[in-house]
One Martini backbone bead per residue (centre of mass of N, CA, C, O) as a GRO file, in nm:
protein
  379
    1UNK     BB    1 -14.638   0.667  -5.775
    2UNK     BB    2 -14.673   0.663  -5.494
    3UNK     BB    3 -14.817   0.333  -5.519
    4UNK     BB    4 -14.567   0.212  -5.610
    5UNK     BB    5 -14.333   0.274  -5.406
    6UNK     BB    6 -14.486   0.065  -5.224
    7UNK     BB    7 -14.405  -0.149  -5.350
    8UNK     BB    8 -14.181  -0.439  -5.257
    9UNK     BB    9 -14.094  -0.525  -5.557
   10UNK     BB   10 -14.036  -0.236  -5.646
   11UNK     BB   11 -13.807  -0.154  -5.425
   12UNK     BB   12 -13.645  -0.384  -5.450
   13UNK     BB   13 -13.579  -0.325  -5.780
   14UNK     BB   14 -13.471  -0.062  -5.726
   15UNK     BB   15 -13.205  -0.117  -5.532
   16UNK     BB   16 -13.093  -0.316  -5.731
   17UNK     BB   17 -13.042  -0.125  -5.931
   18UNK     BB   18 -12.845   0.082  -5.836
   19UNK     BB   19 -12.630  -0.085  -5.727
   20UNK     BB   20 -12.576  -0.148  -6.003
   21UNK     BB   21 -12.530   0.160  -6.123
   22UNK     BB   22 -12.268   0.156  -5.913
   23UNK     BB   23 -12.075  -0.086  -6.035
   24UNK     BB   24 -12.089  -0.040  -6.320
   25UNK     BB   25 -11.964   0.284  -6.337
   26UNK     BB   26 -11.731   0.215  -6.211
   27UNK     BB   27 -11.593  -0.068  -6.318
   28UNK     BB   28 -11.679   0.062  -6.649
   29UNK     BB   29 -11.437   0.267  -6.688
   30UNK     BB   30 -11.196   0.076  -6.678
   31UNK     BB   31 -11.287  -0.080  -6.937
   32UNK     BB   32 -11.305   0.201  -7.138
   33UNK     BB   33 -10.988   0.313  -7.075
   34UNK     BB   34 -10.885   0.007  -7.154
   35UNK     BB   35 -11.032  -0.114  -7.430
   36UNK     BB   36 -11.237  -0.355  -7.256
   37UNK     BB   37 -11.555  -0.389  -7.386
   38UNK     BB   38 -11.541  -0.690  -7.456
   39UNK     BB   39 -11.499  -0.793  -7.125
   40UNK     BB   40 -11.772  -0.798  -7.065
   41UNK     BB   41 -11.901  -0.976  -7.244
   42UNK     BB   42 -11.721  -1.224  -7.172
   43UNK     BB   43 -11.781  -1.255  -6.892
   44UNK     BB   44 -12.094  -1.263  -6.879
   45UNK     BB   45 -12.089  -1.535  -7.075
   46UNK     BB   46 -11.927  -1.703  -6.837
   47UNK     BB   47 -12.124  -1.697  -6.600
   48UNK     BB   48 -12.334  -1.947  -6.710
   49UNK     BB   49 -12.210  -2.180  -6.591
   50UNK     BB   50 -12.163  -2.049  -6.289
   51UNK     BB   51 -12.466  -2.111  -6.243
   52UNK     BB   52 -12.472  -2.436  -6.325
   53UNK     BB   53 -12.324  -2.497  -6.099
   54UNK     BB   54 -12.424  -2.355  -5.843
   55UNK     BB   55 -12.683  -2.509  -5.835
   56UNK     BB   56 -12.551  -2.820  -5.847
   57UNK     BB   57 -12.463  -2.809  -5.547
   58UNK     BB   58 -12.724  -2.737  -5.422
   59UNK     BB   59 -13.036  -2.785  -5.603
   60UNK     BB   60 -13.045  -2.484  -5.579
   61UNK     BB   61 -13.164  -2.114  -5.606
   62UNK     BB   62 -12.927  -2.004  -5.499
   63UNK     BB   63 -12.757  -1.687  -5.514
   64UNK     BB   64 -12.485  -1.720  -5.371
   65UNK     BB   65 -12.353  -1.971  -5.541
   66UNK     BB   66 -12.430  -1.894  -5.781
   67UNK     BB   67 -12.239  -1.599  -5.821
   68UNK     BB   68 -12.019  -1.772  -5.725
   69UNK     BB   69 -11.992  -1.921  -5.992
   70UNK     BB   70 -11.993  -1.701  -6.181
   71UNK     BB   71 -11.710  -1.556  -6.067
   72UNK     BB   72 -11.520  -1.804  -6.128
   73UNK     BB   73 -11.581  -1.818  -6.445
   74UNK     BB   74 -11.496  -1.530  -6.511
   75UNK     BB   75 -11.198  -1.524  -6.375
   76UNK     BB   76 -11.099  -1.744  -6.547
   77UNK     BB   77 -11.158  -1.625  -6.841
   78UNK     BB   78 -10.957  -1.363  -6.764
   79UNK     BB   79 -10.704  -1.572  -6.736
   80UNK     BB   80 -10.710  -1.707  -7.003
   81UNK     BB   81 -10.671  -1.437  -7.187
   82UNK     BB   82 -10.420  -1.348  -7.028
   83UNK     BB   83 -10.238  -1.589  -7.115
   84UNK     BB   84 -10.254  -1.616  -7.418
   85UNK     BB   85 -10.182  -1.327  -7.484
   86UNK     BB   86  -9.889  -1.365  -7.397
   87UNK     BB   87  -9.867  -1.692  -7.453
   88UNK     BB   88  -9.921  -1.562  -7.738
   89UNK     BB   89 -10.033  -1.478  -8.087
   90UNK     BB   90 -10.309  -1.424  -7.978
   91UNK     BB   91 -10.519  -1.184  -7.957
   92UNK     BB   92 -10.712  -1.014  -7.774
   93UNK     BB   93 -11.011  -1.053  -7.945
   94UNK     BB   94 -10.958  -1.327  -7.982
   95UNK     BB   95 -10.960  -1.472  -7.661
   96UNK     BB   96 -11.246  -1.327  -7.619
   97UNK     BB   97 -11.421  -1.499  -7.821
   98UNK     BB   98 -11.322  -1.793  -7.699
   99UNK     BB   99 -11.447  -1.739  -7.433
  100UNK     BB  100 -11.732  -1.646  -7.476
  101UNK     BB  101 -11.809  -1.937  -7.668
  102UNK     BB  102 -11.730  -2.173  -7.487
  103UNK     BB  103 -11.876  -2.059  -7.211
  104UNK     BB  104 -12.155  -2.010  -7.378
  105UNK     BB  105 -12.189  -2.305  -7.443
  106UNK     BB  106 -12.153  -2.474  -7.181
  107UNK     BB  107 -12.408  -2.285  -7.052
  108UNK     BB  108 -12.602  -2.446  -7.253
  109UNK     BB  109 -12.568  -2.750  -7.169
  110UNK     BB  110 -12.614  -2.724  -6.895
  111UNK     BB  111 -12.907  -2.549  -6.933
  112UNK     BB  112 -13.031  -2.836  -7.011
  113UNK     BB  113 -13.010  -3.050  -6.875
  114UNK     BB  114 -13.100  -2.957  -6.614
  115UNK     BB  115 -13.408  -2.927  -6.732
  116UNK     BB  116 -13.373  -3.246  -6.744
  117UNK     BB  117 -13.420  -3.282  -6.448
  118UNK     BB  118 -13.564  -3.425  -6.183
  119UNK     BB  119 -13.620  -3.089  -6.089
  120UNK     BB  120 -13.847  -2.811  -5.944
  121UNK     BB  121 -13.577  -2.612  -5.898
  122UNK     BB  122 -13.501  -2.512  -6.228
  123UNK     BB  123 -13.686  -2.387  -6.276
  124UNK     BB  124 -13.599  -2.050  -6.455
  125UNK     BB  125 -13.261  -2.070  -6.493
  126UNK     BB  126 -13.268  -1.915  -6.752
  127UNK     BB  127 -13.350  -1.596  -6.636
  128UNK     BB  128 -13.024  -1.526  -6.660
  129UNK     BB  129 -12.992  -1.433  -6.914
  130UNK     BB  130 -13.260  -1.188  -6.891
  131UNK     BB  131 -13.338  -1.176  -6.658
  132UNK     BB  132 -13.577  -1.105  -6.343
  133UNK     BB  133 -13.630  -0.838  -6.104
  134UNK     BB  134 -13.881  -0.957  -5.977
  135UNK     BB  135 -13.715  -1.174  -5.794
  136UNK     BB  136 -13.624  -0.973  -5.608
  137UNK     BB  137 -13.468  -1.010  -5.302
  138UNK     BB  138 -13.362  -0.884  -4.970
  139UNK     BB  139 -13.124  -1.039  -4.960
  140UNK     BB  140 -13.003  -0.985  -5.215
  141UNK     BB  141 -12.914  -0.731  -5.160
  142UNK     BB  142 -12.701  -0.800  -4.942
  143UNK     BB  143 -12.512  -0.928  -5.168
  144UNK     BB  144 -12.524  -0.688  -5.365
  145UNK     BB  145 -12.430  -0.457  -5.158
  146UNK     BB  146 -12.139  -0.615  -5.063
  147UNK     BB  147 -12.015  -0.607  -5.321
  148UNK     BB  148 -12.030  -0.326  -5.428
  149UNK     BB  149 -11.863  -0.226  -5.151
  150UNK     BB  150 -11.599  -0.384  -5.260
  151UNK     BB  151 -11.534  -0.251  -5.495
  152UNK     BB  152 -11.514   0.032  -5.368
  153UNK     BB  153 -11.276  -0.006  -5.150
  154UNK     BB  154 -11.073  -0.121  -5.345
  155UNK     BB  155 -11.094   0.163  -5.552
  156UNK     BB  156 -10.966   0.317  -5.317
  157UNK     BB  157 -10.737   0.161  -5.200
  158UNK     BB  158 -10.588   0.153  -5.512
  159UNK     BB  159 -10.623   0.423  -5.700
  160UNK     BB  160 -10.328   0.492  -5.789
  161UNK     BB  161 -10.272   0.244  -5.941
  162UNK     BB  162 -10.461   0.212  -6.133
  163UNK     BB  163 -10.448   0.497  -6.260
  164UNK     BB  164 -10.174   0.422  -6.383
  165UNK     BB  165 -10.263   0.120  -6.512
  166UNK     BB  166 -10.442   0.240  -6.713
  167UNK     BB  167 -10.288   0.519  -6.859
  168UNK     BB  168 -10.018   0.381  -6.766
  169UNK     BB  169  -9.833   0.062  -6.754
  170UNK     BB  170  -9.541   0.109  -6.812
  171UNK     BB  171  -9.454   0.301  -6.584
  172UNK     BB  172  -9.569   0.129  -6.370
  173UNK     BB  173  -9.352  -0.109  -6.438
  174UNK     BB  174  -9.106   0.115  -6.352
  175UNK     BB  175  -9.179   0.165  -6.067
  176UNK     BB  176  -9.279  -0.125  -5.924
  177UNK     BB  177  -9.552  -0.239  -6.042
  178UNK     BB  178  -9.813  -0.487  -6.012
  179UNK     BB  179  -9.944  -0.495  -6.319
  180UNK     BB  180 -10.085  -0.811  -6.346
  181UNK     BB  181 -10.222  -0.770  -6.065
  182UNK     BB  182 -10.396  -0.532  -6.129
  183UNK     BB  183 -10.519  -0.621  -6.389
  184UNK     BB  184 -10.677  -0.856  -6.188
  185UNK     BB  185 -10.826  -0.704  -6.047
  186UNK     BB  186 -11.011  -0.537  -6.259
  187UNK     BB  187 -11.126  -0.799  -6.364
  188UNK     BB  188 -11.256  -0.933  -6.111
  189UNK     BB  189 -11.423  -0.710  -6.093
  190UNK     BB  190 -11.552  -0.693  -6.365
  191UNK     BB  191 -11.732  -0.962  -6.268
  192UNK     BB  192 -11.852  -0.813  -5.994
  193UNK     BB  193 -12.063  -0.674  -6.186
  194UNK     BB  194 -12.196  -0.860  -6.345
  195UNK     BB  195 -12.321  -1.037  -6.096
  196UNK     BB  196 -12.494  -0.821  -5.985
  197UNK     BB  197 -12.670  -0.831  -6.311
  198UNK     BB  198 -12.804  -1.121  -6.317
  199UNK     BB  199 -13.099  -1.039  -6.198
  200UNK     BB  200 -13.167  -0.822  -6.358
  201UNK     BB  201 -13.046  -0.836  -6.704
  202UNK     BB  202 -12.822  -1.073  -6.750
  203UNK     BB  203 -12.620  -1.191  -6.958
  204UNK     BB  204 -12.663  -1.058  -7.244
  205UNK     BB  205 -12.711  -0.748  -7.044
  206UNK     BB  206 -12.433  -0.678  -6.897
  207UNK     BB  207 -12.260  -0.523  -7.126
  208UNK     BB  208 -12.404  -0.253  -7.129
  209UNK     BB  209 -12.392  -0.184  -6.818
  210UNK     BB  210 -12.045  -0.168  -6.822
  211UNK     BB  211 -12.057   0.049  -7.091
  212UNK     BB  212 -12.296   0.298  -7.099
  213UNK     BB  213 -12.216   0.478  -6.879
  214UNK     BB  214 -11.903   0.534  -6.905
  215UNK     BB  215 -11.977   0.633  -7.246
  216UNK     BB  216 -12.135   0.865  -7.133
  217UNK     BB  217 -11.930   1.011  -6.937
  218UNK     BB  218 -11.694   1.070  -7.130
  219UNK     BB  219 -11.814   1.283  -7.314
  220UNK     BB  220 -11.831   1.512  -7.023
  221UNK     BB  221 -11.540   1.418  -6.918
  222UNK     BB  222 -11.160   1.450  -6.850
  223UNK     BB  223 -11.176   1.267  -6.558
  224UNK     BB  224 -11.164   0.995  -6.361
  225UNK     BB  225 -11.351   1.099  -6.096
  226UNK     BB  226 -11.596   1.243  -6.266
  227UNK     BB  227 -11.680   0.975  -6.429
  228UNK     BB  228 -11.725   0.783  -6.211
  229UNK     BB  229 -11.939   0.933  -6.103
  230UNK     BB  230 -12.129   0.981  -6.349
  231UNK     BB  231 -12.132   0.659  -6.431
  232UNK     BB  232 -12.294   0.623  -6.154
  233UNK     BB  233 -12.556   0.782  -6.200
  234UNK     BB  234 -12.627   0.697  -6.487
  235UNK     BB  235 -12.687   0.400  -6.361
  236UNK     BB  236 -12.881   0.478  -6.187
  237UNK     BB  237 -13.108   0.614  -6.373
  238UNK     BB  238 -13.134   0.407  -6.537
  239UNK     BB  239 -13.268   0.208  -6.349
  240UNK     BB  240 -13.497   0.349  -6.250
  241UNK     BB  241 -13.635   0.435  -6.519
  242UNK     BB  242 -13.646   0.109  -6.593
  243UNK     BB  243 -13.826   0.028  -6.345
  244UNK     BB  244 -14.077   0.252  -6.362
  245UNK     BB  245 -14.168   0.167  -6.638
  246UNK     BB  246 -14.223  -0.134  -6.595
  247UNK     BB  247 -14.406  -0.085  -6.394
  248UNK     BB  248 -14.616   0.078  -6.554
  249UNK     BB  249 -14.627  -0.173  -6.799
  250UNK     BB  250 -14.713  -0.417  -6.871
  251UNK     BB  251 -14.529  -0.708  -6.964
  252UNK     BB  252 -14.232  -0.544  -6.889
  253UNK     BB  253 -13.929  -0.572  -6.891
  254UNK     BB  254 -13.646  -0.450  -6.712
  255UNK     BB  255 -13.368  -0.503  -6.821
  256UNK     BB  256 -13.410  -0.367  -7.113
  257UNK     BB  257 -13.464  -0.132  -7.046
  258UNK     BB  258 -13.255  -0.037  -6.874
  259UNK     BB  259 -13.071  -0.038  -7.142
  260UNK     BB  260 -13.276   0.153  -7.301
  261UNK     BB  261 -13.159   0.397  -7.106
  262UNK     BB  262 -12.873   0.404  -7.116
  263UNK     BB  263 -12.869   0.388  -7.472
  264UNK     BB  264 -12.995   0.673  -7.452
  265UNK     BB  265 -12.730   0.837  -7.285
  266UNK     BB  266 -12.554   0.766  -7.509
  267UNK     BB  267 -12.695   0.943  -7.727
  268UNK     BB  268 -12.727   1.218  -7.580
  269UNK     BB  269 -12.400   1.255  -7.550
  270UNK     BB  270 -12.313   1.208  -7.837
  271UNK     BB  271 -12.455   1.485  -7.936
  272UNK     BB  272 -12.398   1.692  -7.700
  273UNK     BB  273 -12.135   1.712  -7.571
  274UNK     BB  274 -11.914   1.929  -7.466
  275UNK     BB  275 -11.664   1.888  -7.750
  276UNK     BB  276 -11.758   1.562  -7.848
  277UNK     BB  277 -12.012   1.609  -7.986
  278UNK     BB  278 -12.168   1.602  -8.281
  279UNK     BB  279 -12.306   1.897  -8.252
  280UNK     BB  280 -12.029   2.037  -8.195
  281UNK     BB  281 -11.859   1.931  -8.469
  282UNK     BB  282 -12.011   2.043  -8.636
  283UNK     BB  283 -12.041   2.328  -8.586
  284UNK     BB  284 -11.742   2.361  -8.582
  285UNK     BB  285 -11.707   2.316  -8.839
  286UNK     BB  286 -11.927   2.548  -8.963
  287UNK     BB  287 -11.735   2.770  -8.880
  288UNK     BB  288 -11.469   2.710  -9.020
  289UNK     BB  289 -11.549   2.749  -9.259
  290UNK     BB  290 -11.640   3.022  -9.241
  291UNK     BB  291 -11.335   3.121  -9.165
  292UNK     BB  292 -11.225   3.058  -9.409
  293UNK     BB  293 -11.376   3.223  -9.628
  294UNK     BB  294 -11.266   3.477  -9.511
  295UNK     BB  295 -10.979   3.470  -9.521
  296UNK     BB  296 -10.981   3.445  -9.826
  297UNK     BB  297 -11.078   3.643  -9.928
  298UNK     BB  298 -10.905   3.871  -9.803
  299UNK     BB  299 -10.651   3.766  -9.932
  300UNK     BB  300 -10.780   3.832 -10.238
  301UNK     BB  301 -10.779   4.132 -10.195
  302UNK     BB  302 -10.495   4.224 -10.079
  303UNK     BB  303 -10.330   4.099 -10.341
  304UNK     BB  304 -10.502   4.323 -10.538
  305UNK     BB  305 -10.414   4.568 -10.380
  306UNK     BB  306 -10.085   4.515 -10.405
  307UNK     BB  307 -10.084   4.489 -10.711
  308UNK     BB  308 -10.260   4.810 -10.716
  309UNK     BB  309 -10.155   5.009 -10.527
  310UNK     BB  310 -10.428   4.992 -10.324
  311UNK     BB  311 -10.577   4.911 -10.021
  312UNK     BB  312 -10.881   5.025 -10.189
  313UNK     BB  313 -10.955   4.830 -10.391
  314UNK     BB  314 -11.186   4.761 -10.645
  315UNK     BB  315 -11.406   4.453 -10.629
  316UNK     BB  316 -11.621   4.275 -10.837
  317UNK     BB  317 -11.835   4.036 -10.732
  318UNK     BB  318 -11.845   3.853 -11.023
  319UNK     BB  319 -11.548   3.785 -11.019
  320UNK     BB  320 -11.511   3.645 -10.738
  321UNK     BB  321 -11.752   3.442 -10.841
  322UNK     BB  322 -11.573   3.317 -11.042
  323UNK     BB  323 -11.292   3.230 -10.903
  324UNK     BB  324 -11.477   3.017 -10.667
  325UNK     BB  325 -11.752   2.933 -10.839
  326UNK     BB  326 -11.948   3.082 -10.571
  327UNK     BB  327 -12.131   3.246 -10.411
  328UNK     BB  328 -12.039   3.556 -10.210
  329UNK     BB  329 -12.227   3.696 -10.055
  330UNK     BB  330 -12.223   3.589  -9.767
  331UNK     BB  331 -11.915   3.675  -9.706
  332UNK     BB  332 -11.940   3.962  -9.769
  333UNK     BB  333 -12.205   3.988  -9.597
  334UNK     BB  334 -11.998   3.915  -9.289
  335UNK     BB  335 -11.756   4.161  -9.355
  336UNK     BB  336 -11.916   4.388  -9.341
  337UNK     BB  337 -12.019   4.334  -9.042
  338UNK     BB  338 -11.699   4.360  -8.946
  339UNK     BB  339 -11.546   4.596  -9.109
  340UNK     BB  340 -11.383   4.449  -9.343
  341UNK     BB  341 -11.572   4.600  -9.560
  342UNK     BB  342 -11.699   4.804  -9.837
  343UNK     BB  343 -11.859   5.012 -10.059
  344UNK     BB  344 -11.810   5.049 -10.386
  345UNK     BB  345 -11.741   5.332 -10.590
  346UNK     BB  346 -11.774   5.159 -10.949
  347UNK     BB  347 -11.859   5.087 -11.218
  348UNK     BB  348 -12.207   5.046 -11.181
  349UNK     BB  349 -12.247   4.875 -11.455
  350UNK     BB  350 -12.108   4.627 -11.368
  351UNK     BB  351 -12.159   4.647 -11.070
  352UNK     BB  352 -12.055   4.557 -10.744
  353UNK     BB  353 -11.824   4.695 -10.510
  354UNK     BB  354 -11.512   4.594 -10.315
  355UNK     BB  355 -11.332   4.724 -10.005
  356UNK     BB  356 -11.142   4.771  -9.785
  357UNK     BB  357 -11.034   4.838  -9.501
  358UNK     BB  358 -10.822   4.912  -9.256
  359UNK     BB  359 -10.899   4.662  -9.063
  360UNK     BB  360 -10.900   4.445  -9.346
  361UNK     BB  361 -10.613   4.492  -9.365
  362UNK     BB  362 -10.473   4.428  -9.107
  363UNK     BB  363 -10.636   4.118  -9.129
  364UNK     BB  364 -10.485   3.987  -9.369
  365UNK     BB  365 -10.216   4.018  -9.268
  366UNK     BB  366 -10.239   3.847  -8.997
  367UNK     BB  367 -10.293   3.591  -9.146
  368UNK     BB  368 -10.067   3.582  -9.375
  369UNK     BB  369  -9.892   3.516  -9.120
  370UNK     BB  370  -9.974   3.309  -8.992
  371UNK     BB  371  -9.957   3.135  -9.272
  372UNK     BB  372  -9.623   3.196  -9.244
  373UNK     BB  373  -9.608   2.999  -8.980
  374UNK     BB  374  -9.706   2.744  -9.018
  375UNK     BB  375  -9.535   2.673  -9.269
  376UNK     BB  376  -9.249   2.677  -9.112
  377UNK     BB  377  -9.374   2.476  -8.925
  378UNK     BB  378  -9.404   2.243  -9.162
  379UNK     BB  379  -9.084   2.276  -9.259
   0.00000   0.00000   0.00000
């Protein structure tokens, strides 16, 4: 391992995954908690026409060139999606699909002719489709550095705009802060995490990059700012994991790898999250069930010795079960072990007999009033 991290171009591709998990985990919050998970996908593919454009200017793949008409043409298609929606009655996800259609056709036509151009310096330029991260040299890094560190100092210095833009939009535009102009300053960062994204990813998995980072932190955490840095650390890690990876595995992509790393801390996310995770949903499900089955038995044994003037009246088991339709015995030794029934000696011949305790008697109480103030409650 530690002959690997020596190695020059495992380094700048460290550097540059880095980077990209920092920008991205950044600047993906804000387009998951503003429910536009779909423009980091259209902008990603509006970036290929700016890719071969910014080639087309200077003949040469010069990273920052390409780069630069890359965030051109994605800034162009998100101010596209926001005039069509503002100004038609087209909706946000068909105008989102239109960009991204129509741009991505442009420059799958574009990245043809390029190619048959007798120009030997246009080879590779697909490479940008699905990234190429191996290609990473140091310069490229400090381009990718500069763009990063605008993005953080933008959302340093806008903070709470941004943040009330995102979370309140209305609010925000009611107390006279210019929500049209902040709403495309988020998009425009989002296109400059895109921009960092095309070297080490491409163009088609730009957009796991900006959004799978966000959506596992989001699992995590229920503040703004413990997000963001959540989802920059995950990003950071996605690329590490997917670039020692790739580096140590022959003949394997580190683009995919790095997505397929991110894609795995969503799905861990998923299952464990404490509170939103799904297997503590299941949990709360099945602990809520195992509490209704107890309160159930309760208030039938209370309304039972109601009836029969008797605190501790004996009900025999198979009665119960008869009642419920399944077997009760799991829920009646779960009230015995808390106390809240006792084994009743009643009629030995019919079966086993339980009745309240003193305790049981005061939580079925407890429960059947909790019951009568929800139900005023929705009444």
């Amino acid at each position: 391992m530690l002959a690997l991290l020596g190695d020059y171009t495992v380094q700048n591709v460290l550097l540059g995954a880095t980077l990209l998990g920092v920008v991205s985990g950044l600047l993906g919050s804000f387009a998951v908690l503003r429910q536009q998970s779909l423009m980091g996908d259209a902008l990603s593919h509006a970036a290929l026409p700016g890719v071969c454009i910014g080639f087309l200017i200077t003949g040469t793949r010069h990273l920052g060139w390409i780069m630069a008409g890359a965030l051109t043409t994605s800034v162009i298609a998100a101010l596209f999606v926001q005039l069509v929606v503002r100004y038609s009655r087209i909706k946000t996800d068909a105008g989102l699909g239109i960009a991204l259609s129509v741009s991505f056709a442009l420059g799958v036509m574009l990245l043809t002719w390029i190619q048959g151009m007798p120009n030997a310096s246009q080879g590779g330029l697909d490479t940008f489709l699905f990234g190429q991260a191996a290609a990473t040299r140091r310069q490229d890094l400090w381009f990718m550095g500069g763009v990063t560190l605008l993005a953080v100092l933008l959302v340093m210095g806008l903070w709470k705009q941004l943040k009330l833009v995102t979370f309140d939009p209305l609010f925000a535009g009611s107390i006279g802060l210019p929500v049209v102009r902040l709403e495309s300053i988020l998009t425009a960062m989002i296109a400059l995490a895109v921009v960092v994204g095309l070297q080490m990813v491409g163009v088609v998995l730009m957009t796991a990059m900006v959004i799978a980072p966000a959506a596992a932190a989001r699992q995590w955490v229920s503040r703004l700012e413990h997000m963001i840095l959540l989802s920059m650390f995950m990003g950071v890690i996605s690329g590490v994991v997917g670039v020692l990876f790739s580096a140590t595995v022959p003949h394997l992509a580190t683009g995919p790898v790095v997505v397929l790393a991110a894609s795995a801390l969503v799905a861990v996310s998923l299952l464990l999250a404490p509170g939103r995770g799904m297997l503590w949903s299941w949990f709360a499900l099945w602990r809520e069930r195992r509490a209704i089955g107890q309160r159930q038995m309760l208030t039938t044994l209370y309304k039972l010795a109601q009836h029969h003037n008797d605190p501790h009246y004996p009900v025999e088991r198979s009665m119960l079960d008869s009642f419920y339709g399944v077997a009760t015995d799991p829920i009646l030794r779960r009230l015995h072990e808390r106390g809240f029934i006792a084994p009743a000696s009643h009629m030995r011949v019919e079966g086993r007999h339980w009745a309240l305790t003193d305790a049981g008697y005061s939580e079925a109480e407890k429960v059947l009033e909790q019951l009568g103030m929800a139900t005023e409650e929705s009444a």
